[in-house]
C-alpha positions in Angstrom: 70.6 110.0 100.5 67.6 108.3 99.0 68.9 104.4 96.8 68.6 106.0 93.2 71.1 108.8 94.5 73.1 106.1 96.2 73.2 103.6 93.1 74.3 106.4 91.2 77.3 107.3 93.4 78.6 103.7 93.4 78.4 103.5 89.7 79.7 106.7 89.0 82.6 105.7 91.7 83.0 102.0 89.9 83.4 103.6 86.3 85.7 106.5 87.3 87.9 104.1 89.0 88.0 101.3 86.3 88.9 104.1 84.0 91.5 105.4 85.9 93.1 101.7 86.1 92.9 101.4 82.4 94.9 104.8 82.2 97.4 103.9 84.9 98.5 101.3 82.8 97.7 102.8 79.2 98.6 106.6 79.8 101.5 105.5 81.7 102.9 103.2 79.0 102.7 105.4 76.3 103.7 108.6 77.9 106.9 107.1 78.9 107.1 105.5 75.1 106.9 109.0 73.9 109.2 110.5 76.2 112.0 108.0 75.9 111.7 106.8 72.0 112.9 108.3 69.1 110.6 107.3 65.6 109.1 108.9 63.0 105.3 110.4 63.4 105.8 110.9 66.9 104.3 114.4 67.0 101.6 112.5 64.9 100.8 110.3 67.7 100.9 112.6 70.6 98.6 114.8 68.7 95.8 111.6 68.1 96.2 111.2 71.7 95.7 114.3 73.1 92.4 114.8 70.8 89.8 113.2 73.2 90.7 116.8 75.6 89.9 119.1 72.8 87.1 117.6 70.9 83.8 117.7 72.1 82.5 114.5 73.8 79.8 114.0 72.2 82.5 113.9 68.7 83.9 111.1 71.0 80.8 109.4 71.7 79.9 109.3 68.1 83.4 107.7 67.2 82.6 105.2 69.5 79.3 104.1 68.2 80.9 103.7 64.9 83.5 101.8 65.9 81.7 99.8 68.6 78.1 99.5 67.8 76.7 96.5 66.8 77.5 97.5 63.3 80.9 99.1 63.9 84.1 96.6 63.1 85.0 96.2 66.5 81.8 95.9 67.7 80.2 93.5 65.4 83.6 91.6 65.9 83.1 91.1 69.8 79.3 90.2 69.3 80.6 87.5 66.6 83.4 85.9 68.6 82.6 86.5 72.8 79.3 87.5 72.4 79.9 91.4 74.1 78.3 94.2 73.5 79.7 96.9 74.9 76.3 99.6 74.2 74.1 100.3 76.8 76.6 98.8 79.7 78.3 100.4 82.3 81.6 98.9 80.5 80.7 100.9 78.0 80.6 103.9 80.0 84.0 102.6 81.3 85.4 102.7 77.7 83.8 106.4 77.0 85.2 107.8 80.6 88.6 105.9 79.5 88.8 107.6 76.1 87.6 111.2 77.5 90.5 111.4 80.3 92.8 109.8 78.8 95.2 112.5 77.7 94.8 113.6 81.3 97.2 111.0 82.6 99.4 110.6 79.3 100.1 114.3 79.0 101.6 114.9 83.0 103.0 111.2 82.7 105.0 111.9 79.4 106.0 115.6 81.1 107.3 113.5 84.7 109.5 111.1 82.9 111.1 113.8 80.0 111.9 115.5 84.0 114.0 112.6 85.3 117.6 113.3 84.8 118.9 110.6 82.6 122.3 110.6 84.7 120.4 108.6 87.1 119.0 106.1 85.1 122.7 105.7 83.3 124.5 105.1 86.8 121.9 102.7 87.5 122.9 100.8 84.4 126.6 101.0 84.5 125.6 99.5 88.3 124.3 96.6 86.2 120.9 97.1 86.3 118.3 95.6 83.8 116.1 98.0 81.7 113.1 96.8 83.5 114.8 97.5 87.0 116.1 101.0 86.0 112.5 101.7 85.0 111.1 100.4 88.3 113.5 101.3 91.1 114.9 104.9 89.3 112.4 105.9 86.8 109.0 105.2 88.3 110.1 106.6 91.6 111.6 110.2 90.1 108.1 110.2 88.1 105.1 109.0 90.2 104.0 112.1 91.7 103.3 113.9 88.0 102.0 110.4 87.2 99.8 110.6 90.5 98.5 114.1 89.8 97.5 112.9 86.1 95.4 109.9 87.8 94.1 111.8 90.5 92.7 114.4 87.5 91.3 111.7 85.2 89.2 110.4 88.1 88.0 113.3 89.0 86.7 114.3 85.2 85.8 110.2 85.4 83.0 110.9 88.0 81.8 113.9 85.9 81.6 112.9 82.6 78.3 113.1 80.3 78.4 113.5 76.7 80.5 110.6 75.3 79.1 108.4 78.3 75.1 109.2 77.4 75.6 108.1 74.2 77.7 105.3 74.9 75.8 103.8 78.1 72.8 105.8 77.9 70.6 106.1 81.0 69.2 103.1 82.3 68.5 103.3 86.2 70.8 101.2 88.1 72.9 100.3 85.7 74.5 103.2 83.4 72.5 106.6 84.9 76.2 107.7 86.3 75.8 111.1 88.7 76.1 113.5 85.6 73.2 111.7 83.7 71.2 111.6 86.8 71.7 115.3 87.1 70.5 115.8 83.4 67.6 113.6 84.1 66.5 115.1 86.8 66.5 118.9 85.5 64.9 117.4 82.6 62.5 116.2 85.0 61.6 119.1 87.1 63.2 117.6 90.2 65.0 120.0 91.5 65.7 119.2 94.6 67.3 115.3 93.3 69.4 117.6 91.1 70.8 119.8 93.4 71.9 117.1 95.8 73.2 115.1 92.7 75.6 118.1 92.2 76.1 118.8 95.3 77.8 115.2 96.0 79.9 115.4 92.7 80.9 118.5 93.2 82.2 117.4 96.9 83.9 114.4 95.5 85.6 116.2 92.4 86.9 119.3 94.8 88.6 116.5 97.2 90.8 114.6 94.9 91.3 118.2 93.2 92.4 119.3 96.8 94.6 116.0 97.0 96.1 116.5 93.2 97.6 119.9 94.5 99.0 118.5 97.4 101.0 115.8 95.7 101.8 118.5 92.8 104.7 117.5 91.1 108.4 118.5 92.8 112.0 118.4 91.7 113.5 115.6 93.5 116.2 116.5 96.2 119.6 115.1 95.6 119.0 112.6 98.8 115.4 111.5 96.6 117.7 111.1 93.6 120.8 108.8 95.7 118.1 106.8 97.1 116.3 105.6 93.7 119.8 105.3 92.0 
């Protein structure tokens, strides 16, 4: 593996896995706000957040250039007050790979907490737990291996995204050209052997966290699961 295809793979690793620990935290949070709460527009809102898995991604990347280019209001607000810009950075390929996957940890997290049986989490709290505790010690555990699927998922679409990310990040060399740019650049190229070992590596990276996603495939909890949590 010659350095450009190595610098790629780290990158491509470092994005995918700062995206997924945006998600953990994001997805997470608002699948289990719309599988618990009870407001108006909710449909709404689940609908706006599954988007980014039916819309092209290079409708996503454009979204994002609006809204974060030097011009856009968020953009020109972070240049103004911290002095960021997020274009042409791998944290802006973060961003892109965060938006992209995103409904592919809120959809199985929302799914693995409407599964939990509520009588659990109500015998936790006639036991005199707090809400933060039933969340954490009956909740979370009943729901983590959907939750771990969804992660596992949105890393592995991470390491392959392109569209949104090229015209976020672009393809600078060392520090944005991710493993599906590099594969574009080199069939662009004429480099066909570069691009066959490019896809060759992601596709051996995406094929073992899919083999590890069906192995922790979500299960009913046994009863003895279920005391245990309670």
């Amino acid at each position: 593996m010659n350095e450009p295809t190595l610098t790629a793979l780290l990158l491509s690793l470092k994005v995918a896995s700062c995206a997924t620990l945006v998600n953990l935290v994001l997805g997470t949070a608002t699948g289990y706000l719309l599988a618990r709460a009870r407001f108006p527009g909710r449909d709404l809102l689940d609908t706006l957040f599954t988007l980014p898995m039916v819309l092209p991604p290079t409708v996503l990347g454009y979204y994002l250039l609006v809204l974060v280019g030097r011009n856009g209001p968020i953009g020109a607000w972070l240049e103004s007050s911290f002095g960021v810009n997020l274009i042409f950075t791998w944290q802006g390929a973060v961003l892109a790979a965060s938006i992209v996957v995103f409904p592919l940890v809120f959809k199985p997290a929302r799914a693995a907490f409407e599964a939990v049986d509520g009588r659990y989490e109500s015998a936790a709290r006639v036991l005199g737990l707090s809400e933060s505790a039933v969340f954490f010690r009956v909740t979370l555990p009943l729901a983590w291996r959907g939750i771990l699927a969804g992660l596992l998922l949105a890393f592995a679409r991470a390491m392959g995204e392109f569209g949104a990310t090229l015209m976020v990040a672009g393809s600078i060399p060392g520090q944005t050209q991710t493993l599906s740019v590099a594969v574009y650049e080199a069939v662009q190229a004429g480099q066909d052997d570069t691009a066959t070992t490019l896809v060759l590596i992601t596709s051996a990276v995406c094929a073992a966290v899919l083999l590890a996603t069906l192995a922790l495939a979500p299960s009913r909890p046994t009863t003895q699961e279920a005391r245990d949590a309670a």
